[in-house]
C-alpha positions, -999 to 999 in steps of 0.1 A, spaced: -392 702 -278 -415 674 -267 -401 650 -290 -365 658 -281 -375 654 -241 -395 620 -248 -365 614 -270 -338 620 -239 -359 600 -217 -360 568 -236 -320 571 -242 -318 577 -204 -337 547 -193 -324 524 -220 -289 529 -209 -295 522 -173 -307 488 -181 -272 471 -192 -236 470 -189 -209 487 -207 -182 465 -221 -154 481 -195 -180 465 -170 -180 432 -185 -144 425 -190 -139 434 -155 -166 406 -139 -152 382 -165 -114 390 -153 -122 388 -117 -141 355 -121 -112 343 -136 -91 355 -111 -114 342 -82 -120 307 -105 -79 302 -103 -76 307 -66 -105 280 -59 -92 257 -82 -60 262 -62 -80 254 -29 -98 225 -42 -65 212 -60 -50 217 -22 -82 198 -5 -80 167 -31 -41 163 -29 -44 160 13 -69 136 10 -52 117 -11 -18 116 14 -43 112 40 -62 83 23 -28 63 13 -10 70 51 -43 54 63 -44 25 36 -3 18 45 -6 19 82 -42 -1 81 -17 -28 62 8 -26 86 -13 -35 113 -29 -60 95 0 -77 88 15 -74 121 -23 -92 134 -16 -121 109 23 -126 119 14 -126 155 -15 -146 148 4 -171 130 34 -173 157 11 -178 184 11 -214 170 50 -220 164 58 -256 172 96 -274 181 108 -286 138 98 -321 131 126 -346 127 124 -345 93 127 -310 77 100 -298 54 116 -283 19 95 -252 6 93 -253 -33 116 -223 -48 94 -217 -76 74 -186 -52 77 -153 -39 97 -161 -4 133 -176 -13 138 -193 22 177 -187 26 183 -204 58 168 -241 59 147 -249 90 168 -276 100 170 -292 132 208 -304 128 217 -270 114 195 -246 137 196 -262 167 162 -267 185 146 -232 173 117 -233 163 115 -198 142 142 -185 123 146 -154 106 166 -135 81 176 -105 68 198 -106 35 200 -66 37 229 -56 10 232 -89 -3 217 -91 -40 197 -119 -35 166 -129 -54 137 -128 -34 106 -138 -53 105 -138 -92 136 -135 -110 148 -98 -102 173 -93 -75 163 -72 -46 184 -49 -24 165 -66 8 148 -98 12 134 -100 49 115 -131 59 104 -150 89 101 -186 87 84 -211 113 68 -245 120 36 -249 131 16 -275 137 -17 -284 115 -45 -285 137 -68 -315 140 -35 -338 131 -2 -343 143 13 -328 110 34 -296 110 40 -274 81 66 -249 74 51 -210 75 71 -185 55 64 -144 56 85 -125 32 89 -88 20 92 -85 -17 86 -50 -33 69 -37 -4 42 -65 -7 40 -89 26 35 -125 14 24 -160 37 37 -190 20 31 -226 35 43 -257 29 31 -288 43 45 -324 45 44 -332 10 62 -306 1 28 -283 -14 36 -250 -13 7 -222 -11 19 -185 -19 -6 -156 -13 -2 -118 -4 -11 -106 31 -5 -70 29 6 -41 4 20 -9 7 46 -24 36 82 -8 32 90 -6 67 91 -43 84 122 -61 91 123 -95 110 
């Protein structure tokens, strides 16, 4: 009967010390269950910053390129008498010439070809092609040059051509699908 109680004990203690298998599949299928729902949180967390992050990045651009137009037409001069041809080879397709005998006395002019299927930088034609174009004058000399912003696909670009007719393209801002001169 000793050996049978010693026997009963060890079986008694031994059995406390784990976990059944019910007991298992349960903390494995509520992990799971808890795993999915913070993987939905995170997924949540990661997505907003990410709208965040891009609403920040287009309206940083925005202002940017609002700074550099203003900038620029701070320093808008009267057109020379001799009007300065931009090269067509870029991303702004000037559409109205800055001409004194056809503009009158202005020194900026703007357009907006919305609707028309005009191309506006490379060789695709875009539904809108908004620029700004403007004299101003080179400082240090008595030169002007012809300043050109345009919007093509959602990308704000400078170009400027001086007297000789050397045109220098560059991008100002990205993520711009809002501005219309």
């Amino acid at each position: 009967m000793k050996i049978t109680m010693k026997t009963l004990n060890v079986i008694i203690r031994n059995r406390k010390a784990g976990f059944t298998l019910i007991e298992l599949v349960m903390t494995i299928l509520l992990t799971g269950i808890l795993s999915i729902g913070l993987y939905q949180v995170v997924m949540w967390g990661i997505n907003d910053y990410l709208i965040n992050e891009e609403y920040l990045h287009s309206n940083n651009s925005m202002s940017y390129a609002m700074t550099v137009i203003r900038r620029n037409l701070e320093n808008a001069a009267k057109p020379p008498a001799t009007p300065i041809s931009p090269s067509r080879v870029f991303y702004c397709k000037l559409s109205k010439p800055i001409n004194p005998a056809t503009s009158g006395n202005l020194p900026i002019v703007t357009a907006n070809m919305a609707g028309q299927a005009k191309v506006c930088g490379g060789s695709i034609p875009q539904p809108v092609c908004d620029e700004v174009a403007f004299y101003q004058n080179i400082s240090g000399t008595t030169n002007q040059q012809l300043v050109v912003f345009c919007l093509n696909n959602n990308i704000l670009y400078e170009e400027v051509t001086d007297g000789t007719g050397t045109t220098i393209s560059h991008p100002v801002a990205n993520n711009i699908s809002g501005i219309s001169f």
